[in-house]
C-alpha positions as CSV (number, residue, x, y, z in Angstrom):
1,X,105.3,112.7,95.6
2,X,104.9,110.5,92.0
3,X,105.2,107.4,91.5
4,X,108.2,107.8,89.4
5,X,110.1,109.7,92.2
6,X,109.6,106.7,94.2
7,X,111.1,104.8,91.8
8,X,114.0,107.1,91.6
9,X,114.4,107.1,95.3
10,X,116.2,103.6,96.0
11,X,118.8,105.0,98.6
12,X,118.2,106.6,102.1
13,X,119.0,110.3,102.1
14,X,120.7,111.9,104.9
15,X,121.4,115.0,104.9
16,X,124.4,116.9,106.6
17,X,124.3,120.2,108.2
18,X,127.2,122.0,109.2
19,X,129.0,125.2,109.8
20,X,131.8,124.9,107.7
21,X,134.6,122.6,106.1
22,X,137.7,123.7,107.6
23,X,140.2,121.3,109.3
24,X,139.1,121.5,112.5
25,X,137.9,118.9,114.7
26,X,133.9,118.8,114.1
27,X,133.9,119.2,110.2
28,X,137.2,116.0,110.7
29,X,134.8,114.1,112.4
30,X,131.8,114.5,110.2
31,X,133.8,113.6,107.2
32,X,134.8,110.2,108.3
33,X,130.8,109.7,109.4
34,X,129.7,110.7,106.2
35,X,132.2,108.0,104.8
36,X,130.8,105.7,107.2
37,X,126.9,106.5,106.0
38,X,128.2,106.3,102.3
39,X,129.5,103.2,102.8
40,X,126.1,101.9,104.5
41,X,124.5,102.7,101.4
42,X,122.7,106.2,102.4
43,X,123.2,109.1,99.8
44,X,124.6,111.9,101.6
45,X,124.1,115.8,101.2
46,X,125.6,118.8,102.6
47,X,124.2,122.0,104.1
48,X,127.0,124.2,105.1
49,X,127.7,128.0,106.0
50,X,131.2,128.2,104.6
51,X,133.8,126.2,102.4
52,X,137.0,125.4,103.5
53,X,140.0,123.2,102.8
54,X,138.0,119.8,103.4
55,X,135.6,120.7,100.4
56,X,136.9,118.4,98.0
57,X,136.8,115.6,100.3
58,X,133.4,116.3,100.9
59,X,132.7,116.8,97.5
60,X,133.2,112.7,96.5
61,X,130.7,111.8,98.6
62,X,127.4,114.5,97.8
63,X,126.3,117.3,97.0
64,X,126.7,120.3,98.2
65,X,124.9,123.4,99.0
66,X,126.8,126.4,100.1
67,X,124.9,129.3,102.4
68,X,127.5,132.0,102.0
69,X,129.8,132.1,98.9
70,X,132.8,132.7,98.7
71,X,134.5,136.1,96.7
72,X,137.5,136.6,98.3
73,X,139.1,133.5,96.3
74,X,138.7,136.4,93.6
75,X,141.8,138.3,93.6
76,X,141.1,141.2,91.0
77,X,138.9,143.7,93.0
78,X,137.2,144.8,89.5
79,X,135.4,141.2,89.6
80,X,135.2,140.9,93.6
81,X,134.0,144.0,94.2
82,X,130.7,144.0,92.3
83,X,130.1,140.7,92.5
84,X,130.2,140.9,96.6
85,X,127.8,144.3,95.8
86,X,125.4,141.7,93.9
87,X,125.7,139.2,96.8
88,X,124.5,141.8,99.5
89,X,121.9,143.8,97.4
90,X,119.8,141.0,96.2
91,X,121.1,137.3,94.9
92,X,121.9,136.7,98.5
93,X,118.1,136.2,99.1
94,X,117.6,134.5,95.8
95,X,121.0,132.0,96.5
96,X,119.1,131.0,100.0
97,X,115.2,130.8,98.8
98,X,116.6,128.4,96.0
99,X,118.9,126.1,98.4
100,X,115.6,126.0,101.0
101,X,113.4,125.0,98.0
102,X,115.9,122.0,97.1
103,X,116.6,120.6,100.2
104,X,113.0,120.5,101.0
105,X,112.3,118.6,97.8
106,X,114.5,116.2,98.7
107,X,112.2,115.3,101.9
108,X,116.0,113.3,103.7
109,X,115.2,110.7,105.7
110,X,117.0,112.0,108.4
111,X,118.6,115.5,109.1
112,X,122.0,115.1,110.3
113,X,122.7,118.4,112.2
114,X,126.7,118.7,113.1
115,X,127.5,121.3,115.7
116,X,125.1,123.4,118.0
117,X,125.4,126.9,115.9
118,X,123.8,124.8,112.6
119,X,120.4,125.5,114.1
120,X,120.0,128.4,112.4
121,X,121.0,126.8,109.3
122,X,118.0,123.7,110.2
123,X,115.4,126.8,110.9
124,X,116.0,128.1,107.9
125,X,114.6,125.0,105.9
126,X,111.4,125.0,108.0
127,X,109.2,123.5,107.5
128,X,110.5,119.9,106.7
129,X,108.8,116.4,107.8
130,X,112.2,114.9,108.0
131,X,113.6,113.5,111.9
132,X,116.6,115.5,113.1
133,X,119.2,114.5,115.4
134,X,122.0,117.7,116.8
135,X,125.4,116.6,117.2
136,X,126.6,118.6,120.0
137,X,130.9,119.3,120.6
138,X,130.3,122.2,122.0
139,X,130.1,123.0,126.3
140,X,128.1,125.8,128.2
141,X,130.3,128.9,127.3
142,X,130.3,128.5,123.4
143,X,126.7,126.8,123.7
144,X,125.7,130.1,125.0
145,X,128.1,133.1,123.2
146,X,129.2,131.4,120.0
147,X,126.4,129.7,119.2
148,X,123.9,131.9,120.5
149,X,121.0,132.7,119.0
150,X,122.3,130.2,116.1
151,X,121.7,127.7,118.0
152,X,118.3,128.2,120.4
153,X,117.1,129.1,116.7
154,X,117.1,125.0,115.4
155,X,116.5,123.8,119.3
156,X,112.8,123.1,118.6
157,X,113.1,121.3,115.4
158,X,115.4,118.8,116.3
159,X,113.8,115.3,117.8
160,X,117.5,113.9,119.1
161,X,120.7,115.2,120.2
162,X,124.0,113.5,120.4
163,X,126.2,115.0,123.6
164,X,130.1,114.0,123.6
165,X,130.7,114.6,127.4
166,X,129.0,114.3,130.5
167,X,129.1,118.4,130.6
168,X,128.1,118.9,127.3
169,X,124.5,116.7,128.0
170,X,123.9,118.7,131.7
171,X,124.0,121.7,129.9
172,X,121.8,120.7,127.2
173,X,119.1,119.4,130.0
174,X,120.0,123.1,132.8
175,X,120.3,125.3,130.2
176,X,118.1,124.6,127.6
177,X,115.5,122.1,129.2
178,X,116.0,119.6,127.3
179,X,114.8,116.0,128.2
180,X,118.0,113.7,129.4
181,X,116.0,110.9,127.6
182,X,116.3,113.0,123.9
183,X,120.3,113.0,124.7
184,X,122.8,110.4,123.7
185,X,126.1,110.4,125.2
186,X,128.6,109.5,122.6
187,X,132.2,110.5,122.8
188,X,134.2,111.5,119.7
189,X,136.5,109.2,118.3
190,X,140.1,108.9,117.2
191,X,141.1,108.9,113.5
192,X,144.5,106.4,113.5
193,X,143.1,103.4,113.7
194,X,146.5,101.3,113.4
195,X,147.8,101.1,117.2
196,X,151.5,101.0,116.6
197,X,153.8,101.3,119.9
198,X,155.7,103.9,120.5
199,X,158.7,103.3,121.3
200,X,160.6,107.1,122.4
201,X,164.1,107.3,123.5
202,X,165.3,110.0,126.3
203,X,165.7,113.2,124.5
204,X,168.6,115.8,125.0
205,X,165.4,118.3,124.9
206,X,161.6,117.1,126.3
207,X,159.3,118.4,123.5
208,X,155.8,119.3,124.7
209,X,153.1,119.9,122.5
210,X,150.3,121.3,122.1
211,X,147.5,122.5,118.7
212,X,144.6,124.1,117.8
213,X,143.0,127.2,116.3
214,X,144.5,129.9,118.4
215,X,142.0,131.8,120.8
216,X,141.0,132.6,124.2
217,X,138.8,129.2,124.4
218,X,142.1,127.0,123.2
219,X,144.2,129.0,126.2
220,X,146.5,130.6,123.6
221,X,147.5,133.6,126.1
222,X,148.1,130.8,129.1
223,X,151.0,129.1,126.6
224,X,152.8,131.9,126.4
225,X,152.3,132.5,130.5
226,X,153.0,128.5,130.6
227,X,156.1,128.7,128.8
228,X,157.5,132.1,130.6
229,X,157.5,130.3,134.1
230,X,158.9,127.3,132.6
231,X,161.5,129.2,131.1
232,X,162.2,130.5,135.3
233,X,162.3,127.4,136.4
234,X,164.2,125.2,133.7
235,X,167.7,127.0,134.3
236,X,169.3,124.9,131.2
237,X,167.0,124.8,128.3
238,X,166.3,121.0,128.2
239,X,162.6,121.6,127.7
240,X,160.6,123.3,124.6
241,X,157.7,123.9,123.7
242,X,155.6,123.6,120.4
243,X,152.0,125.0,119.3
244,X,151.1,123.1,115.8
245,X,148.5,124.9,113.6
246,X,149.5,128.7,114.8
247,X,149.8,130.7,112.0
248,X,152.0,133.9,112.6
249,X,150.8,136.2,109.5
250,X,147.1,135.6,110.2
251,X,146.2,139.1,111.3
252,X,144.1,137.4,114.4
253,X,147.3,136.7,116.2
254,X,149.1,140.4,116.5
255,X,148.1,140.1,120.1
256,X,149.8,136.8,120.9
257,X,152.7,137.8,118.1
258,X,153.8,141.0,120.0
259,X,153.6,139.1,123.8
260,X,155.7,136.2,122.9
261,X,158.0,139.0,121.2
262,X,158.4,141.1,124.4
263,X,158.3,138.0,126.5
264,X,161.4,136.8,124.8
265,X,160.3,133.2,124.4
266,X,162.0,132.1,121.0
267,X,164.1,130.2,123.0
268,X,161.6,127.7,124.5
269,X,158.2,128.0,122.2
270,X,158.2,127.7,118.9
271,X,154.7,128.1,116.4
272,X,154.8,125.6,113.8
273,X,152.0,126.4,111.0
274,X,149.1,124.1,110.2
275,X,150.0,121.4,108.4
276,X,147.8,118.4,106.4
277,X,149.0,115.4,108.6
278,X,150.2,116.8,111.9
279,X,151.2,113.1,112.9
280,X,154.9,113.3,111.8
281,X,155.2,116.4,114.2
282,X,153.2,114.7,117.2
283,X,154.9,111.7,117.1
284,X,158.4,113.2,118.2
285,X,157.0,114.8,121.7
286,X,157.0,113.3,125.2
287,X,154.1,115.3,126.4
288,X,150.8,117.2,125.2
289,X,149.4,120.3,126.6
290,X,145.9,121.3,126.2
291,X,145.3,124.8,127.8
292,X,141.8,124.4,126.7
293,X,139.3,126.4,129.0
294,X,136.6,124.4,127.8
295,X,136.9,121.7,125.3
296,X,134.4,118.7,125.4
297,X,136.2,116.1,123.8
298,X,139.1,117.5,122.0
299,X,140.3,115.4,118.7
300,X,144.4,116.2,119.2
301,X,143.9,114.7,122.8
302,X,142.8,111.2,120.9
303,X,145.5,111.6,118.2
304,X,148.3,111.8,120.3
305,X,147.2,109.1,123.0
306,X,147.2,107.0,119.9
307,X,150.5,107.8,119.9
308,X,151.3,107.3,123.5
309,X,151.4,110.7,124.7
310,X,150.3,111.4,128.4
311,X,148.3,114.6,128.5
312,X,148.4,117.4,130.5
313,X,145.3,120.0,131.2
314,X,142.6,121.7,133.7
315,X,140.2,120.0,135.9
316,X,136.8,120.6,134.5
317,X,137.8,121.3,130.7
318,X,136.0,118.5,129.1
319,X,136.0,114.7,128.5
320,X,140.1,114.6,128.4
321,X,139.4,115.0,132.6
322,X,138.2,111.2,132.2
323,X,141.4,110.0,130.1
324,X,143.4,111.7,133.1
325,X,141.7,110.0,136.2
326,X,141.8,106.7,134.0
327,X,145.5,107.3,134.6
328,X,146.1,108.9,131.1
329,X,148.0,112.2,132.4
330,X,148.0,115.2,135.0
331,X,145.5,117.8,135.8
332,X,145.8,121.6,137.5
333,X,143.1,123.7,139.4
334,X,141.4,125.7,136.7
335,X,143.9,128.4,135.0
336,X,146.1,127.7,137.4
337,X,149.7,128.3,135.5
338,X,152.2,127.0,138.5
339,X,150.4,123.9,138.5
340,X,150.7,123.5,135.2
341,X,154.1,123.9,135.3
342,X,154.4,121.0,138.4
343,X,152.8,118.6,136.4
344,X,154.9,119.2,133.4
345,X,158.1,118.9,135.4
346,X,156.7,116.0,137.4
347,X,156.2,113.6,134.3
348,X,159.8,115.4,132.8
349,X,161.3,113.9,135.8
350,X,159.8,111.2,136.7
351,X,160.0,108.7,133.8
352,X,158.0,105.6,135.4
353,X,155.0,108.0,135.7
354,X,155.4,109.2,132.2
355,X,155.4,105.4,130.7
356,X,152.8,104.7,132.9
357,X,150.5,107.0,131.5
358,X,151.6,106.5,128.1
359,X,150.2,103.0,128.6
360,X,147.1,104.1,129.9
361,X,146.5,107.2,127.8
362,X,146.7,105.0,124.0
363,X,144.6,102.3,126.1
364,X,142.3,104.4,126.7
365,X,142.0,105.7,123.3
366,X,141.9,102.7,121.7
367,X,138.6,101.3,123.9
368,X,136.8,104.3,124.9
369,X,137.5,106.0,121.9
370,X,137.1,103.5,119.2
371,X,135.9,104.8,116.1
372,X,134.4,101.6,114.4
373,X,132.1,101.7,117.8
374,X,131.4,104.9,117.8
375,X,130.2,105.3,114.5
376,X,127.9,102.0,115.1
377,X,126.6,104.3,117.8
378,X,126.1,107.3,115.8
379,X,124.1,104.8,113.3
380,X,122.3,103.5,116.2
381,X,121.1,107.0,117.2
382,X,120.5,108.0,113.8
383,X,118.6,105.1,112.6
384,X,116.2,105.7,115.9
385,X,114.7,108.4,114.6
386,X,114.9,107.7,110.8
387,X,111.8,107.5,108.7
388,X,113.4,104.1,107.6
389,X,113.6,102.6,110.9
């Protein structure tokens, strides 16, 4: 390194690694702690697989380096077509061998790795001198058949992890012998940060609600099994249901299009697509649902406690168990469907209960999940393994 480039170098450099800029929770989350390390004065950089709708966000505050491009965004096949041929035949190696070269020029002073399946992305810049920390959202099942290979790939690169649940970290040490003393347990954190009451009147109809990318993981096929014995049980429809963020034309969804279609359940659950600010739509329910199979620490839980809504969900799912036995809603026996159903109707019914919770649920949020300290924690961690420590 020169003199001059020593000179030039008057900010820390962290760098962000990630698998994509969707609006999904992770990519959500590391937005606002880029913000946060932006605002701290660190000049931030991005390593991602994919684009997304975030992008531009991202884009004000670093650069950023794209593994895979994007030519579907291309609609005239006469341009897509050979420049995806290009892509496969040989500027895909050239693309990556000139990223790898840049980012290890830039020598960060710490690697900020976001999600277990960027390890792959972290081995491909090997070697580098710079400290790593892993952020991990992610539990045994997706550890182990999403992120795969992905992830095992970056394992031995990385000098710090971050765990947001208490399952998430045992995995890391049973599965993956990991140290417990190279694992921080920080939860995520909610994004309202202005703790308004809510102040709901007794609907003709009780709204529950529930969001996410559709899939087997988010319990997509138990909503529609969910609402069917609901729908046995209500006798007058005073109860619906609604699943935010479902798109119906995505070609994913046939499946789940063609049950609820034969199941007849128009009547009592209804898909809303994904919007920008979900909030408006949250606000007006009396009850989430997460059907979540495994979900560590689930970022719709924390924006509609803000909001005062108790939660429903399965024992062992994640870290929203916690919020529950702190009083914050009901749990079920794992994929248990009439249970469900029990707890639903019990905090229908029982409107004490419901307040109850409400109280407890944007309580909780608000202390445990409190994103000023959480991101001091983050920095905390981060700046234990930086070189500018």
């Amino acid at each position: 390194m020169t003199p001059y480039f020593n000179l030039m170098k008057l900010k820390k450099q962290i760098l962000f690694i990630g698998n994509d800029f969707g609006r999904t929770g992770a990519p959500l989350l590391l937005l606002e702690i880029a913000k946060f390390f932006k605002a701290q004065g660190w000049e931030c950089f991005f390593f991602v697989e994919a684009g997304g709708i975030l992008e531009p966000e991202y884009k004000k505050l670093g650069k950023i380096y794209l593994y895979t491009l994007n030519f579907n965004k291309y609609r005239k096949k006469l341009v897509r077509f050979p420049l995806k041929f290009l892509w496969n035949l040989c500027l895909r190696s050239l693309w990556r061998l000139q990223i790898a070269w840049r980012l290890k020029s830039l020598k960060a002073d710490v690697i900020y790795c976001n999600t277990g399946v960027s390890g792959y992305l972290l081995s491909s810049l090997q070697p580098v001198d710079s400290p790593v920390v892993m952020h991990i959202h992610e539990m045994a099942f997706i550890l182990k058949h999403h992120c795969g290979l992905k992830f095992t790939q970056g394992i031995k690169f990385v000098d710090s992890f971050i765990a947001v649940c208490e399952e998430s970290k045992a995995t890391l040490v049973r599965d993956y012998q990991i140290p417990a003393n190279k694992i921080s347990l920080i939860p995520e954190f909610g994004m309202i940060e202005e703790w308004k009451p809510t102040h709901r009147q007794e609907p003709s109809v009780f709204k529950v609600g529930c969001s996410g990318y559709p899939g087997w993981r988010k319990g997509t096929d138990l909503l529609l099994q969910v609402a069917q014995e609901t729908k046995k049980r209500a006798g007058s429809f005073d109860i619906k249901f609604y699943c935010v963020g479902y798109n119906t034309d995505d070609s994913e969804n046939i499946s789940y299009n063609f049950d609820y279609q034969k199941a007849e359940l128009s009547d009592i659950l209804e898909f809303v697509p994904p919007t920008r600010n979900p909030l408006p739509i949250y606000s007006q329910f009396q009850l989430q649902l997460l059907l979540s199979r495994e979900d560590p620490n689930p970022l719709v839980v924390l924006e509609m406690g803000a909001l005062g809504i108790p939660v429903v969900c399965f024992k062992g799912s994640g870290r929203t168990n916690e919020i529950v036995k702190n009083g914050g809603g009901l749990e079920a026996s794992y994929l248990s469907i009439s249970e469900i159903v029990d707890a639903i109707f019990e905090l229908k019914n029982n409107h004490k209960l419901r307040e109850a919770c409400s109280l407890k649920i944007q309580s909780e949020v608000r202390t445990t999940f409190n994103k000023s300290k959480i991101l001091l924690d983050i920095k905390k961690a981060v700046d234990g393994i930086s070189k500018c420590a």
